[in-house]
C-alpha positions as CSV (number, residue, x, y, z in Angstrom):
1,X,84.5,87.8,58.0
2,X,87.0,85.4,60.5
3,X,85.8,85.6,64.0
4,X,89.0,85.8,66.0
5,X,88.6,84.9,69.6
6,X,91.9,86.6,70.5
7,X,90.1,89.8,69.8
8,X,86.7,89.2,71.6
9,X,88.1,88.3,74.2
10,X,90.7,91.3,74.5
11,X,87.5,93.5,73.9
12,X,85.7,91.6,76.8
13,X,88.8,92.2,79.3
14,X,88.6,96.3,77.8
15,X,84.9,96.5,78.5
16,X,85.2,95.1,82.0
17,X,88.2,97.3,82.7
18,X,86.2,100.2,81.4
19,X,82.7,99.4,83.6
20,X,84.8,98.8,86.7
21,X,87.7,101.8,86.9
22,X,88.8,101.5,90.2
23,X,90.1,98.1,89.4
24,X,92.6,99.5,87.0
25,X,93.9,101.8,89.4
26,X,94.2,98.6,92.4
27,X,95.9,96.8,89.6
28,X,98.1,99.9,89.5
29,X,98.8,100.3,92.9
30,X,99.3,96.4,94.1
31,X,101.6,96.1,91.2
32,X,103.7,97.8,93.1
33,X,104.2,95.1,95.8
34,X,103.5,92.3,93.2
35,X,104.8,92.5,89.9
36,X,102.5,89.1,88.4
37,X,99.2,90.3,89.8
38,X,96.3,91.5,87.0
39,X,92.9,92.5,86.5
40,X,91.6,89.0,86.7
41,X,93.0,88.3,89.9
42,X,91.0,91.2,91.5
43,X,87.6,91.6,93.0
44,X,86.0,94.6,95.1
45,X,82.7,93.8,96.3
46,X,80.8,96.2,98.5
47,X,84.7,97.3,99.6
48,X,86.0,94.2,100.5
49,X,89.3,93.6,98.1
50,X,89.7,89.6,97.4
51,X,92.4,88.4,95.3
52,X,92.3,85.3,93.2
53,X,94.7,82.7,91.8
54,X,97.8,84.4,93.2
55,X,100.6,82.4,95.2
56,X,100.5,82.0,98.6
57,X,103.6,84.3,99.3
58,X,102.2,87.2,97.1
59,X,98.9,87.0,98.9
60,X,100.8,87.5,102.1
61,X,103.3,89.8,101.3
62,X,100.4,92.1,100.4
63,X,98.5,90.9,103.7
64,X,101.5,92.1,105.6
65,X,101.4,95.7,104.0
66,X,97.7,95.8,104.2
67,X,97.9,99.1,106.2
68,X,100.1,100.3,103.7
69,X,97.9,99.6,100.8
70,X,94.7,100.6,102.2
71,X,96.5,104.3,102.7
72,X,97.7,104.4,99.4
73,X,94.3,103.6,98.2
74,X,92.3,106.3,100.1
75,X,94.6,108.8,98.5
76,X,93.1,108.0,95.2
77,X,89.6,108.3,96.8
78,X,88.8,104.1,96.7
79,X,87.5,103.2,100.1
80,X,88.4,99.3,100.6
81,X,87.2,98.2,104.1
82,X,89.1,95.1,104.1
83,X,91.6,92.4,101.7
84,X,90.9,89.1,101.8
């Protein structure tokens, strides 16, 4: 048996995605502002939305339309108090 870390480490990113749902559907909804943003680049703690590694004029562009965003993400029942 070959242990192929392609694979285990697509399960890993599956299992995370599966214990954390509401991070697929952020992933859903800020893709709609910013096409190159994924799963790895965000993080909801205790309703604060951070986003990691993205450029500068992304982060901004989605700190301009943070009303927007927040709006769109109470319609699908995902209370975010704040994105850093």
């Amino acid at each position: 048996m070959e242990f192929n870390i392609k694979d285990y480490i697509q399960k890993i990113k599956e299992k995370s995605i599966q214990s954390q749902p509401e991070v697929g559907i952020l992933e859903k909804i800020l893709k709609g502002y910013v096409l190159d943003i994924n799963v790895r680049n965000i993080s909801l703690n205790k309703g604060i939305l951070s986003l990691k590694n993205i450029s500068p004029s992304a982060k901004t562009f989605i700190k301009t339309r943070k009303k927007e965003i927040l709006y769109k993400l109470k319609e699908h029942n995902l209370f975010v108090h704040d994105i850093i």
